[in-house]
Phi, psi and omega in degrees: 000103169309162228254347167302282178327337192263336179315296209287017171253333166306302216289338160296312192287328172292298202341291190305310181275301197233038183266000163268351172286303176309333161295329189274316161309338204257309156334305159297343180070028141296131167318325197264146149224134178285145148216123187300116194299330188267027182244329189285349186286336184286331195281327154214125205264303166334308211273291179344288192303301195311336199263334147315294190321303215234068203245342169313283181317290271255294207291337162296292168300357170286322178289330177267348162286334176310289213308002199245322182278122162010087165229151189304158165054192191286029150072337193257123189211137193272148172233125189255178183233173178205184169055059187274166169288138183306023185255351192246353168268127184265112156345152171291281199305007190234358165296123176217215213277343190258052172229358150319129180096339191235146180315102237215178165208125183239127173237138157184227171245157182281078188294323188217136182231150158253167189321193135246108195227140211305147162219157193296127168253338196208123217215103162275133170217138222259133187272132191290345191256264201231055181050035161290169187242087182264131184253096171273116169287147171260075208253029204252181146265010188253118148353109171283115170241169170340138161269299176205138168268186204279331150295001152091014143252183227211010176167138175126023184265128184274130181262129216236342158216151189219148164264155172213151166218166187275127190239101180265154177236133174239156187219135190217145197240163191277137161341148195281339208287312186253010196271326196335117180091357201236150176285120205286134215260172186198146161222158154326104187231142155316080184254158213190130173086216171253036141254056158256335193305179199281316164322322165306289184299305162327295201292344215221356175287157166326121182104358181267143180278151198186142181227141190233137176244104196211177172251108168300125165261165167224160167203168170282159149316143162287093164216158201258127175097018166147185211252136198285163194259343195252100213276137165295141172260140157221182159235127177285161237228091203270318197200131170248154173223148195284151150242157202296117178294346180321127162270035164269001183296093187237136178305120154277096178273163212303290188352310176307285217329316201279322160321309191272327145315326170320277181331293202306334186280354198272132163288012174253074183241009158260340166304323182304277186345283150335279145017316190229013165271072194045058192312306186300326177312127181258153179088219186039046179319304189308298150344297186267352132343280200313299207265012157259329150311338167281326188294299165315307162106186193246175158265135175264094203284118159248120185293162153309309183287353145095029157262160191237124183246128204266163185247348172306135158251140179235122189248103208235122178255155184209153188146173219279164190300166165052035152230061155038049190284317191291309170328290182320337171248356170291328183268354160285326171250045142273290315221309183263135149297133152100327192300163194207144172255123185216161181239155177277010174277303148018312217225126186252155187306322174315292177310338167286303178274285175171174201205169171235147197196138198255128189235069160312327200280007170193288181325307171098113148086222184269125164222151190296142172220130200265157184240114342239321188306281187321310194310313196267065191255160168077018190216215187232124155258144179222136190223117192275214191032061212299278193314000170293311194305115156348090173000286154330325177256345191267351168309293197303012190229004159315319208255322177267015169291309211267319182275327162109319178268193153217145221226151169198121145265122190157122203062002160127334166285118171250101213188130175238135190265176129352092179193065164311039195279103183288126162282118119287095185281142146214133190220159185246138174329158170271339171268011179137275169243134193292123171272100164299346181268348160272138165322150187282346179295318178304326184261341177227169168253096175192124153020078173346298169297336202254325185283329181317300213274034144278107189285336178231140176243127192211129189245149200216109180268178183218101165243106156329095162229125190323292200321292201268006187268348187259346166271335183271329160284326167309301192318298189287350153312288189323296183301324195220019153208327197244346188206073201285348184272337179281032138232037160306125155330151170288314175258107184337136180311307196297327209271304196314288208304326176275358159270342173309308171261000148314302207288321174286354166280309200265344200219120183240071187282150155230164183327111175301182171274329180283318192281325155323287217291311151006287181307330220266340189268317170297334174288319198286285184324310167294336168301324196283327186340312178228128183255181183091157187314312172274304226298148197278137168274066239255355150184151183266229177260349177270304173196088125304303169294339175302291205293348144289323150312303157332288161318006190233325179279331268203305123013276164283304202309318165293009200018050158239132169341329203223148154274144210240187159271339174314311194282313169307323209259300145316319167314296213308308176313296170325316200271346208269340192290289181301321168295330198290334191262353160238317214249347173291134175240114178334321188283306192279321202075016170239166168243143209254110152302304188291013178257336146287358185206065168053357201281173155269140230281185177257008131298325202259310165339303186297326199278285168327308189290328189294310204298294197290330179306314177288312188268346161306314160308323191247010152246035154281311177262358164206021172106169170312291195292106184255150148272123204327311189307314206304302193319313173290327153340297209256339182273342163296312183282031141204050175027080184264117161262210228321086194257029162308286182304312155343284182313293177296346143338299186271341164301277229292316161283028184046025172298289169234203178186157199290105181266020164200146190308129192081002176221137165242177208218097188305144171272000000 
């Protein structure tokens, strides 16, 4: 197709289809015009294909045709195309050498982004002999100079003008819908103009979905002492488009739809549910009720003043080796699109949250990278070893239990992503086996604030009793050699899933006034058992708010509308489940919220006070500088145990401190 022929078939076809969209782009000073690839194929199928083949020739003669037609203002307007044929969306990982050169379509995640920073669009360089102004488009990621002018020399040229536009590097990875079991492939993609813009540039940060419509490019490897045979790919960027990040967009047919309407009317269908929650595991019911309630989620609610109360549940199992905490999350986070298992021996706050990170050899400079939270925004992580994870890196997970985001300042990039994330923590005791007469802070190591925002906690022990160890041993004969179907799911995997994402899609319940007033009367009541000053805190205001997600989740499982007392009434059990296994203190037989959330409980406050009371009497007798012994001496005979731990206790908060060894000292 001669290159006369195909303008004049463009300068018909804008004529005819857009020249009033273009007047009006040109008029707002938008840069851009969209054009549905499938109005130029009815208009001419011959011009279509070539612009597949030849789509480099093809967006050159496009500029000059723009440049011809009449328009308001500097006249320049890029033209993208969209809605190309499915023969042209390519697999990443299915990219290969005869698609250089041709027009594509790639869908995926934003894994890593760069700044925006200007690049040479059009570069003069001036000839040294006999002073020409020789002019090059810059269309590599390499400079281009003169090969030779027409006065036949050939080196020494000087760049004496330059155009520039704003230009980003992006690195996108495949998708969660095909990757399962597979490592996910990922490439380079080119941005330019005005898909730079501040709009743009949102839409294109890390953890965001995105189908990119471009031209496979090739360039050499960068290796030192000389040039590699084995070439880099990227796609220069014709046109981007957001894609919805909800991963519940999962094709549904009508047939599911009725199935999962069905499921929801059946009165067993969280006993189904539970069920098809890692069926070889035998028992832990409770457990897995909560995490099909996490699997659904809560509602995320934004106040008028545009504060955010999150619908994510975050759940942290603890408990003694070999009751299979690690399994249950390798197999809940297949169970969700996008979810992910990552262990904490492993895993750095970078890997969890995000980073800045130096790419010269193809992004160019410091560029952002999102890390396991993110990649999972909107779906489930379950992360074992909880208590491994680095001090430093588990700090970095404050702002995305509560807030849903992750905030990074570093290296002149600033920036907040996305990271709507439900946790699975499963973490092991520090001696071994989960203690019920210890606080939970003493067994395991993490962070008080990180333990508050887990709305449920759960320990799972290994107590030898014959009865239920010959049902759990039966169960695993069963389950892996003589009879595997009867630890088939209730519910098909795929069909859970796309039942997961109806209800996360479609059914938004909101609170009845009965069921409210439930929750409100069970939160009241427990706060009230005991009052005063020494009294046990037995629960708080997170959840309250736990019990309401819940109950909004619980809810959904129903595709109903309204959260119910069925639904309240289920909360309520869970949460009574979770406190009975952290927050009960053995000794009073009441419940201690800080003993669920690492704080210090209100025996060892009362204990502690009692402590300072002793050592206040006995520097009536020896003075500021007490002696360890007196102290432990007079708190025994009123049968004060451990009081070692008290004491250092009272260091580590700074009550008092040694100032010699065997002797303490009030501040």
């Amino acid at each position: 197709m001669e290159r006369e022929d195909i303008i004049e078939k463009f300068s018909e076809f804008l004529h005819d289809n857009y020249y009033s969209e273009m007047i009006t782009a040109a008029t707002e000073g938008r840069k851009s015009l969209s054009i549905d690839f499938g109005v130029l194929d009815k208009f001419d199928p011959d011009l279509a294909d070539y612009v597949l083949d030849n789509p480099e020739e093809v967006f050159s003669i496009l500029t000059d045709v723009v440049r011809q037609i009449d328009l308001p203002g500097e006249g320049k307007i890029n033209i993208r195309f969209f809605n190309l044929p499915d023969s042209k969306n390519i697999r990443i990982r299915n990219i290969r050498s005869e698609h250089i050169g041709k027009l594509i379509v790639v869908e995926g995640q934003v894994k890593r982004a760069s700044e925006v920073r200007p690049e040479v669009s059009e570069a003069v360089f001036q000839c040294p002999e006999c002073g020409a102004r020789i002019s090059i488009i810059q269309t590599e990621i390499f400079m281009k100079i003169p090969i030779e002018c027409e006065c036949g020399c050939r080196k020494g040229f000087k760049l004496i003008e330059e155009k520039l536009y704003d230009a980003r590097w992006i690195a996108i990875e495949e998708l969660f819908e095909i990757t399962e079991g597979e490592r996910p492939s990922e490439i380079r993609i080119f941005l330019k103009e005005d898909l730079t813009s501040p709009r743009m540039q949102n839409k294109t940060e890390p953890g965001n979905r995105v189908k990119i419509i471009g031209v496979l490019k090739q360039m050499p490897k960068r290796l030192k002492g000389g040039r590699s045979r084995q070439m880099d790919i990227y796609i220069d960027t014709n046109n981007v488009q957001s894609v919805e990040t909800e991963w519940e967009e999962l094709d549904i047919q009508p047939e599911e739809e009725k199935k999962i309407v069905e499921l929801a009317k059946d009165p067993e269908i969280y006993t189904k549910l539970v069920a098809s929650i890692a069926p070889a595991l035998f028992g832990m019911e409770d457990i897995k009720e909560a995490i099909v309630l996490q699997l659904f989620g809560g509602v995320m609610h934004i106040q008028k003043d545009k504060s955010r109360a999150r619908g994510d549940i975050h759940i942290l199992l603890v408990g003694d080796p070999s009751t299979a905490k690690s399994v249950m999350m390798k197999v809940v986070s297949g169970l969700i699109p996008r979810g992910r298992y990552v262990s904490g021996k492993g895993v750095t706050g970078a890997g969890l949250t995000a980073t800045v990170v130096k790419d010269e050899e193809f992004l160019g400079g410091w560029v952002l990278e999102a890390g396991a939270l993110v990649m999972s925004n909107r779906s489930l992580i379950c992360i074992d070893e909880f208590e491994k994870i680095e001090k430093t890196d588990q700090v970095a997970m404050h702002e995305a239990m509560e807030q849903g985001t992750i905030s990074i300042a570093k290296a002149n990039i600033v920036a907040t992503l996305p990271a709507q994330t439900a946790i699975l923590g499963g973490g092991n005791p520090k001696f071994g086996r989960f203690d019920p007469f210890m606080p939970i802070k003493e067994q395991i190591d993490v962070p008080e604030t990180l333990l508050t925002r887990f709305d449920l906690k759960f320990a799972l022990r290994d107590i030898p009793n014959p009865e239920q160890d010959e049902r759990v041993a039966e169960h695993i004969l069963k389950a892996r050699h003589f009879e595997e179907d009867t630890v088939m799911p209730a519910i098909d995997a795929n069909l859970l899933k796309k039942y997961i994402a109806y209800a996360r899609k479609k059914i938004h319940p909101k609170l009845t006034r009965e069921a409210g007033n439930t929750l409100k009367d069970f939160f009241v009541k427990l706060r009230g058992r005991v009052v005063g000053e020494e009294a046990p805190v037995a629960i708080t205001l997170r959840q309250y708010e736990a019990l309401i997600r819940m109950a909004e989740a619980s809810a959904k499982i129903r595709l109903h509308e309204n959260v119910t007392m069925e639904d309240a009434m289920r909360s309520i059990r869970l949460m009574k489940v979770s406190l009975r296994d952290f927050g009960l203190d053995q000794e009073t037989g009441q419940f201690d919220i800080d003993r669920a959330e690492g704080h210090v409980t209100a025996t060892q406050r009362s204990r502690i006070r009692t402590v300072l009371d002793i050592i206040s009497d006995l520097e009536n007798v020896f003075g500021k500088n007490i002696p360890v012994e007196e102290v432990m001496k007079r708190a025994s005979q009123q049968n004060i145990s451990n009081v070692d731990d008290l004491i250092r206790k009272m260091i580590d908060e700074g009550v008092i401190f040694e100032p010699s060894i065997g002797m303490i000292k009030r501040i």
